[in-house]
N, C-alpha and C positions, 0 to 999 in steps of 0.2 A: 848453356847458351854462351855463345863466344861473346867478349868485351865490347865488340861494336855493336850486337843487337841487344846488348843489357843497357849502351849507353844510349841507343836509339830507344828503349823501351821508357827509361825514365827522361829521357827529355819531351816526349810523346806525352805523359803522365804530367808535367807540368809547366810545358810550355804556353797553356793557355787559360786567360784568367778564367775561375769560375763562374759561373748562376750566382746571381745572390739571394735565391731561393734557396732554402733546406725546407723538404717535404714535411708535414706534422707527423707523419705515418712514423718518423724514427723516433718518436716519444714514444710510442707502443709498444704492448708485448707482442712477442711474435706471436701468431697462431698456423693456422692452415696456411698450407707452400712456404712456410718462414714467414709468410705477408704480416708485418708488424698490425694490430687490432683486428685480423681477423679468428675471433676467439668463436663464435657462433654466428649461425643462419643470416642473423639479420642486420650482421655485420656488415656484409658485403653493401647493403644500403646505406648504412652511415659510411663509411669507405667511400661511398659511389658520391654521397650528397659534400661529404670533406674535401674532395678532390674537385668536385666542380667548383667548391668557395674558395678555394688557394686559388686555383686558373683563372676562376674571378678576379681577383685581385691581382696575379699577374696580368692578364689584361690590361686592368686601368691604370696600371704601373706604365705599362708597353705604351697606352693610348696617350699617353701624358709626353711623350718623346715625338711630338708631330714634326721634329725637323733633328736630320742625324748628323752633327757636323764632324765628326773623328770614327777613325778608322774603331775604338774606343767604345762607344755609344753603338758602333751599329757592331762590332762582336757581341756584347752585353744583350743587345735585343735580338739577336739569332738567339744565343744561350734562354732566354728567356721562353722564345717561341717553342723552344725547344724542353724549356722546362714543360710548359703547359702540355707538352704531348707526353710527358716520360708521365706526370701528374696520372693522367686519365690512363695510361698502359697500364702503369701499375698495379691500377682494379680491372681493367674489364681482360687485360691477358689473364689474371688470378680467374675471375667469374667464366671466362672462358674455357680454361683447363677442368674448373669447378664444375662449371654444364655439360661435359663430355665425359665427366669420368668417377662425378663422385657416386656412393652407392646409394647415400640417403637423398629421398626425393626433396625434404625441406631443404636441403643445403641447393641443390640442383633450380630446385625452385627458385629462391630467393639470389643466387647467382645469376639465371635464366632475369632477373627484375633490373639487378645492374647494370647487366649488358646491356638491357634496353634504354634505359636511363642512362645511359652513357654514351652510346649510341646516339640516342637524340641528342646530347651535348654536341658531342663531334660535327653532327649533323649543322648544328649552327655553329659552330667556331669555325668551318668549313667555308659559313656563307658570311664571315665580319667582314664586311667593306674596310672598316676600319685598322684591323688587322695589316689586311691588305695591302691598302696604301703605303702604309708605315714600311712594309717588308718591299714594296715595288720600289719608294724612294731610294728603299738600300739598295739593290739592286742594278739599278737603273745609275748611280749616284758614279764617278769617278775612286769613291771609297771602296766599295765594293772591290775594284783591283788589287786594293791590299790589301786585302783578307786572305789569309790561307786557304790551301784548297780544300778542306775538307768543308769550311765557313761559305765558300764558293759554290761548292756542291750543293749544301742543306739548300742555302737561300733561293738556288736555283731551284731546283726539285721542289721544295717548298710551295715555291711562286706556280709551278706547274699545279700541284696537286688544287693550290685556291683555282686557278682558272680553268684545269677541267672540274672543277663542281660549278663553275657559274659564275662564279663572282664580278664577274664583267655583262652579266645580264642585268635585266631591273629585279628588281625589288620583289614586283609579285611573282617574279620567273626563278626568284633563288630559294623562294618559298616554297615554290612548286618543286623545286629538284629537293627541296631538303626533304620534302612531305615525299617522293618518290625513292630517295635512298633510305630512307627510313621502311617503306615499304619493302626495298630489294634485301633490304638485310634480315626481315620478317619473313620472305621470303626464304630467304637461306637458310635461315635458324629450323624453319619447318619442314624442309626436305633432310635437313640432315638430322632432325630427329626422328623423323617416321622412317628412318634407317636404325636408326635407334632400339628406339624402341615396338618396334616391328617383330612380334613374337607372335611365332605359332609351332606347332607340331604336324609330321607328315605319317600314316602309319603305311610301314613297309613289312616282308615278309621276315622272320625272324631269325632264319636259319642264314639266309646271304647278308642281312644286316649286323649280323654279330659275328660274320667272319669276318669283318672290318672292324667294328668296334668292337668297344668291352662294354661288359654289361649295364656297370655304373652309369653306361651316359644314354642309355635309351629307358625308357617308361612300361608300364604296362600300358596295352592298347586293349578297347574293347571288342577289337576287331581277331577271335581265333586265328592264331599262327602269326600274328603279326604284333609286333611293337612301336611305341609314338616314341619318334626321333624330332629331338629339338630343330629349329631350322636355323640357328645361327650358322653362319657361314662358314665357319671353323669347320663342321663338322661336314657340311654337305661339301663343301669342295673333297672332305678326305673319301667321303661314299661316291662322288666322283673319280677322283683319281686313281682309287685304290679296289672300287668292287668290279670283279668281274661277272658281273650281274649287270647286263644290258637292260635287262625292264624298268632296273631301280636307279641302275644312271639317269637313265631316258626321264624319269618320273620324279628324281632328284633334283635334276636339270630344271625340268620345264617348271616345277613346283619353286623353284628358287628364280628362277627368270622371269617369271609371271607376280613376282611379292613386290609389293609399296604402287602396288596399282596406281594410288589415291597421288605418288608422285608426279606420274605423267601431268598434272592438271596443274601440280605447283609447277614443274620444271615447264608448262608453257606460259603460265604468270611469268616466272622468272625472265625468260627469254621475251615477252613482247617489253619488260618493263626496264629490261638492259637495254635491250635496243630503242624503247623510249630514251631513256638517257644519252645512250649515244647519240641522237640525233640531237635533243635539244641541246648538245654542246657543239654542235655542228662537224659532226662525225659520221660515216656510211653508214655505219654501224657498232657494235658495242666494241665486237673485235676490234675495229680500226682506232676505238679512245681507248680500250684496253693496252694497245701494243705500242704505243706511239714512244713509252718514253722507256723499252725494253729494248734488249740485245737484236732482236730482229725487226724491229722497227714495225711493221707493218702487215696483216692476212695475207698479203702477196708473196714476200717472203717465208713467210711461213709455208704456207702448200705449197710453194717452189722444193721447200727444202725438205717439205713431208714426203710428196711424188716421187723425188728423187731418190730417197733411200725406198719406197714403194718399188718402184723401178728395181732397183737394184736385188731387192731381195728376195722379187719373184721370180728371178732368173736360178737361183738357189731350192723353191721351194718345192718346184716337182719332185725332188728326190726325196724330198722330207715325209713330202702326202706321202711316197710310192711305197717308203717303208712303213706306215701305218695301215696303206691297203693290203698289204701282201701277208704282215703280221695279223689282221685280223679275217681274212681269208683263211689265214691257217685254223683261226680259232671258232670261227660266228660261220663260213662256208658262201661267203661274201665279201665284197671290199668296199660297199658304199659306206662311208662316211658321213656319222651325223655329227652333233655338238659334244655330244655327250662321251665321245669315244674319245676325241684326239685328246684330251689329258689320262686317258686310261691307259690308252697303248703307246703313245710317246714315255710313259713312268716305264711302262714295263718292257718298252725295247732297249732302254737306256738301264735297264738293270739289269737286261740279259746281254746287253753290247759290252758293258761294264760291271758286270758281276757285283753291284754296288746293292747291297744289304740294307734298306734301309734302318731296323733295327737295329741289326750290328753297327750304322755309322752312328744313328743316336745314343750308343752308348758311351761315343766321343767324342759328341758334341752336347757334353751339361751347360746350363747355364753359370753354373761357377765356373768353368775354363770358360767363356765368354769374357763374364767380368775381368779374371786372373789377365787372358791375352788382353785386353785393353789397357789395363792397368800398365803393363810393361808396353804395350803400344804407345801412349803416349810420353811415356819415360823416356823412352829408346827415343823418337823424336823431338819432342819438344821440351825434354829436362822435367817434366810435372809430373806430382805425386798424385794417383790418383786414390785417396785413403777412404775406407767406409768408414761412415759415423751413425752411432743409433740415433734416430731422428727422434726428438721430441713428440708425446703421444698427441699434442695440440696440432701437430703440422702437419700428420699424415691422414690422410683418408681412406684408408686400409691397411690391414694389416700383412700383405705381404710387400709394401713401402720397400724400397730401399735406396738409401741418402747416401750419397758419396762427395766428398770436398777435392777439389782442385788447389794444390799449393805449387808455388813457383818460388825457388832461391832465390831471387832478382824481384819481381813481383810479391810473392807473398801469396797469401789468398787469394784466386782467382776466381771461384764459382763454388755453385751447389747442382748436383745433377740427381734427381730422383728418377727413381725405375719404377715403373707400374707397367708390370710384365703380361699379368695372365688373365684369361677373359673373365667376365661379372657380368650378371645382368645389367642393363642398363649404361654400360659401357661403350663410348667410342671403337667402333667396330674395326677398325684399321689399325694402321700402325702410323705413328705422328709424332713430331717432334715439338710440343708447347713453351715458348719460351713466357711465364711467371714473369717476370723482372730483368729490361734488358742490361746489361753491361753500359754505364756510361759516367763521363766526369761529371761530378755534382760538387756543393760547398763542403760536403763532408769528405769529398776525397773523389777515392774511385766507386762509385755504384755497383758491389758485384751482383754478375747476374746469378738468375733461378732458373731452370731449364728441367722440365721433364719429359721424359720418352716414354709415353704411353703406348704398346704393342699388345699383342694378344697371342705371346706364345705358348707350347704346352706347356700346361701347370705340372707341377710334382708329380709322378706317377704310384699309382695306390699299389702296384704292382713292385716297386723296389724299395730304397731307402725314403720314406716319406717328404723327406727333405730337398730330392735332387730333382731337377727338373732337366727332363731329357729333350732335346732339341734337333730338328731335321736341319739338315743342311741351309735349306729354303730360310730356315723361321732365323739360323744364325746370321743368314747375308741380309736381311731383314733388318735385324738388331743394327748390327757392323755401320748400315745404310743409315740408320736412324742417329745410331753414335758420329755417327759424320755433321751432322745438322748440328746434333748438340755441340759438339767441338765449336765449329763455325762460329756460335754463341757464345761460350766460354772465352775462346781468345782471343774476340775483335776489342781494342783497348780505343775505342771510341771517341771521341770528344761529344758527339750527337745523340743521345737514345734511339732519333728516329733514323739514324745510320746503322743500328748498330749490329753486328751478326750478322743476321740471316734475313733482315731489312735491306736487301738485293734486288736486282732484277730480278721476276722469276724463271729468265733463261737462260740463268747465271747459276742461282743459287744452290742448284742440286748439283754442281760442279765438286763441293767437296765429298756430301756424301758419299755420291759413284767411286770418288776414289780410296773412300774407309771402306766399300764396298768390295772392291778389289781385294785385302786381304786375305777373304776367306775361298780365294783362288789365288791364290800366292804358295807354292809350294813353303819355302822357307818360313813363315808366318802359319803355315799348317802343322806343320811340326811344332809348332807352340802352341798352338791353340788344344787341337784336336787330340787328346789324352781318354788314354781308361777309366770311367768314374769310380772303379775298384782301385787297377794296379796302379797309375797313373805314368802306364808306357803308352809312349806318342802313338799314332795309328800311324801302320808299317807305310815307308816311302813309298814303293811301288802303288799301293793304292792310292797314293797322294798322287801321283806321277802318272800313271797309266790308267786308272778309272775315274776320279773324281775328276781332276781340272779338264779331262777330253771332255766329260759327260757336260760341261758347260757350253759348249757347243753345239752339243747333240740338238737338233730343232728348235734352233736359236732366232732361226729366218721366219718360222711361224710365229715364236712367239714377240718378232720385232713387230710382226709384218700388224698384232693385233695391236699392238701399242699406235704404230703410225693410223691404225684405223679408228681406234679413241679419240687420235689428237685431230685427224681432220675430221671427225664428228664433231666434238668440240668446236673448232675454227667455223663447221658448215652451222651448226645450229644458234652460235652468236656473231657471224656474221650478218651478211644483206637476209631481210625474210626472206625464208621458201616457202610455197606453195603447199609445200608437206608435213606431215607431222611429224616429231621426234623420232617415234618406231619407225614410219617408214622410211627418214633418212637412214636409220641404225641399220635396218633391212638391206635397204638399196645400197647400200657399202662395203656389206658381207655378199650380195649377189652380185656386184657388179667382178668383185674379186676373189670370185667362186668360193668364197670361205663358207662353208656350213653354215645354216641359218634356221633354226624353226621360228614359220612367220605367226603373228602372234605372243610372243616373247619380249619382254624389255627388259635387258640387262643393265640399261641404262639407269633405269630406275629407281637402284640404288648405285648408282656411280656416285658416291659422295665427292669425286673432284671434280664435278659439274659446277660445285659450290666454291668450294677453295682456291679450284683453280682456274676460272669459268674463261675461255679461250686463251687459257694459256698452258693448258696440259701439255703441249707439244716441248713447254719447258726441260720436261725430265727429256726426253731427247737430245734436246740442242746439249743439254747439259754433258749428257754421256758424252758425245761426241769432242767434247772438250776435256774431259776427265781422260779419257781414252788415251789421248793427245800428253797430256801431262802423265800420267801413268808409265808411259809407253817409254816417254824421252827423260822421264826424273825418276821415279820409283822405282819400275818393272827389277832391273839389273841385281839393287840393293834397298829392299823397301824398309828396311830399319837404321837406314842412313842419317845421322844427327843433321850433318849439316843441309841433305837436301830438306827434310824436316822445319827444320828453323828456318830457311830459305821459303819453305811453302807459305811458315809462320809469318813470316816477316813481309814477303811482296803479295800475300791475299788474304788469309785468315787474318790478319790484322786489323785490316780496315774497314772488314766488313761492307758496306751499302756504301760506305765513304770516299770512294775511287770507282774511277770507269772502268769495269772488268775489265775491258780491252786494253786498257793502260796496265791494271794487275797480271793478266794473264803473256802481255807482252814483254812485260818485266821479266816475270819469272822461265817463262822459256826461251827471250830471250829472240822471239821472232813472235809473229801473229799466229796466232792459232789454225790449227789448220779442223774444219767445218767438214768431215767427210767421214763415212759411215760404211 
């Protein structure tokens, strides 16, 4: 890193006085996630019960300052407010990653008891009048001016977050919204587990089933000629994508699209009790308190900007349908078009347009050249080591774990980032990035963070060296996408915990991933990556050049076109009520835009970003759009460039949640971003 952003780095690091809070948690031993005392199950409650009694008492510390007279007193009481939020992260981020991903149910369980217990805390630190005040007079105050901007920011954002929960209602009315977010998050908790843990078996015929699969992963059935296939999703999208067996796409399909029934009835709890909430904060609806203090301000804008790339890439799509009607005419002696076809014959035209071997690419794309290109990804730009450590048998919750440290010459230490790659029962069914413990200044110094990327890539293959795990293309820009989140986390150098990382807009915040994403369509970057798992010679240029990067655009309009159809689901079902039910907005969205539909069906039903990101999906759009933009005008040319690198470091992954994107993004390009698709 050059002299000016090492000396921008440590003046950053200690230009502002600290918390005079130190957590009790750093008298303990580390246990699970590194969380200092979390050594067993019912840890997480004493954790959860210690952290509310520190918050406790920073409270009445806080409540004792009922008049701020120096710039002095009211930095100290941000820090403060601020402690109390990093206090309660601490555990329910831990109990969080815990509830999603551990194998054992007591752990899962007694994590599942925190979260709610913590939960409820928030719930009322949410509704302190007293709190409040204290933070309005800063605010409000001529002091407030001279507060830095990041000091600026918190209090500001802060002061929002108390007054959409209520705090300006009476008494029995903040009672009522605590008792209803508490509700809504009981709500979430329940949809995203009966995704979950949502197990069954489908028995299909045995001779087209196992020309897709290998043996190991299907059962015997007691039904002759046929075998019980697990229904995790893993496996059913591949007997989608990959069999040319229309009866058992079809029966794939519907058999996976018709699972978590029991959803639909949570997901319209969810949705009348958002939009409770929004109104009682005097809101249209949830959407409109959702978006109010995000990049696109408001549902208007949103399906402005959804319609329009709508628009734009149905003009594109007739050619895309035409080659999948004309390709399956060849095969079926028809061209209609159901659900279950368009990722069968889009893989298989884009492997005969592109002679692209699946097999043969995964055998250059392991998961060890994953890690290896990251490793020098992050070197190459931002000077950091990124070194494995064997993780402590306390800290990990499986045994295929693997712990990697973050060092910096300037810096030092910087993070801990754990991988939890391959699928398990009872695992988080997606791919996510869990931030453990965010990055922030505290008394002891700097807080580094904890950060793990929980994915669900293939495991080791029983078929080669026991040890290597072989990887589609797909599951590596998946990975790349996720190590982008993690980064974001790793090197925001904070003064705020609740700024810190990936504590963003959410139509901001997928801005870095998309462009760690980019990599693994990066010619030059492919050459590094993508090696022999034997020889370890690069996969030859031309196929980098002339099949792989084309095939990224191979029916790219279709599958924008289902993203834009997600996100204005999303936007229509926590908006104003409809008249209709979930399914048949999901319906009437697919028919209105002739996409393929069997009615009947809820694919929704396990949309797990219903929960996460409940009318803000449209974010990973806005996002790309912006990544695109930065890609295009700082990356594309030379993407292992130090100092565009450090430059990216330094005017956004820095600051994390702590600056106005549009103020970061305007920095670093150097003009306003340009919003076009």
């Amino acid at each position: 890193m050059n002299n000016l952003s090492s000396k921008m780095f440590k003046q950053t690091m200690t230009r502002l006085k600290l918390s005079s809070y130190s957590s009790p948690l750093l008298k303990k031993s580390p246990g699970l996630f590194s969380i200092a005392g979390l050594l067993k199950p019912s840890d997480f409650l004493s954790l959860a019960s210690e952290a509310m009694e520190t918050c406790n008492g920073i409270r009445r510390s806080i409540e004792k300052r009922s008049f701020i007279r120096t710039s002095e007193e009211a930095s100290e009481t941000l820090r403060d407010l601020d402690a109390i939020s990093n206090e309660i992260c601490c555990v329910i981020d831990a109990s969080e990653l815990c509830r999603n991903s551990h194998p054992k149910e007591v752990w899962r369980d007694k994590a599942e008891v925190a979260f709610g217990m913590l939960s409820e805390y928030i719930a009322g630190l949410n509704s302190d009048r007293g709190l409040y005040e204290i933070l309005r007079n800063i605010t409000s105050s001529n002091l407030f001016l001279t507060l830095n901007e990041a000091e600026q920011r918190f209090g500001r954002l802060l002061q929002n977050e108390f007054e959409r929960e209520g705090i300006h209602l009476s008494s029995e009315e903040r009672n009522e919204l605590a008792h209803l977010h508490l509700h809504i998050s009981n709500l979430e908790t329940t949809f995203s587990q009966n995704i979950i843990k949502f197990k069954d078996s489908i028995s299909l015929p045995s001779k087209e089933t196992l020309y897709v699969l290998p043996e190991n992963m299907v059962e015997k059935s007691p039904k002759r000629g046929h075998v019980l296939v697990s229904s995790d999703a893993n496996i059913m999208n591949t007997l989608i994508k990959y069999s040319p067996s229309a009866s058992i796409r079809k029966e794939v399909y519907i058999h996976t699209n018709t699972a978590c029934e029991n959803n639909l009835d949570v997901l319209d709890e969810l949705i009348r009790n958002r939009n409770l909430l929004g109104k009682k904060l005097g809101f249209r609806s949830y959407s409109h308190y959702f978006l109010k203090d995000k990049m696109a301000q408001n549902p208007e804008n949103v399906l402005k900007f959804l319609h329009q790339i709508l628009k734009n890439v149905q003009k594109k799509i007739p050619n895309e349908i035409l080659s999948i009607q004309n390709m399956k005419k060849q095969l079926e002696g028809n061209d209609e078009i159901h659900p279950w076809d368009v990722s069968f014959y889009t893989t298989m035209i884009k492997s005969q347009m592109f002679e692209l071997d699946q097999d043969f690419l995964r055998s250059y794309f392991t998961l060890s050249n994953c890690l290896e290109a990251m490793t020098l990804l992050v070197n190459n730009l931002f000077g950091i080591e990124m070194v494995e450590v064997k993780p402590c048998t306390q800290e990990i919750w499986c045994d295929s774990i693997r712990k990697f440290h973050f060092n910096h010459d300037s810096l030092g230490f910087i993070g801990t980032l754990y991988f939890d790659l391959f699928p398990r029962e009872n695992k988080y069914v997606h791919a996510a990035h869990f931030t453990v413990r965010c990055g922030c200044r505290s008394l002891n110094g700097f807080q580094t963070p904890i950060v793990a990327l929980v994915c669900n890539v293939s495991p080791p293959s029983p078929h080669h060296n026991s040890s290597t795990s072989f990887l589609s293309h797909t599951e590596v820009e998946t990975l790349f996408h996720e190590f982008g989140h993690a980064l974001h986390s790793l090197l925001s150098r904070t003064d705020f915990q609740h700024l810190s990382g990936t504590r963003a807009p959410i139509d901001f915040v997928e801005t870095p991933s998309h462009i760690f994403e980019n990599y693994v369509w990066c010619a030059p970057f492919l050459k590094i990556l993508a090696k022999h798992y034997q020889t370890g010679q690069p996969l030859d240029e031309s196929i980098i050049t002339d099949k792989l990067i084309p095939s990224r655009h191979a029916f790219q309009y279709l599958e924008l076109q289902s993203q834009v159809i997600y996100s204005i689901f999303d936007q229509l079902i926590f908006g104003p009520p409809q008249d209709k039910s979930t399914s048949e907005i999901f319906a009437q969205l697919h028919h209105e835009n002739n996409i393929p539909f069997v009615d009947g069906t809820h694919w929704h039903s396990r949309f797990g970003h219903l929960v996460t990101y409940g009318a803000g999906y449209y974010g990973y759009l806005y996002a790309k759009t912006l990544s695109a933009d930065i890609w295009n005008s700082s990356f594309a040319s030379n993407p292992l460039n130090k100092s565009v690198g450090e430059k990216f470091w330094t005017d956004i992954l820095i600051h994390g949640g702590a600056r106005d994107p549009n103020k970061m993004l305007k920095l670093f390009l150097g003009r306003q971003p340009s919003i076009q698709f």
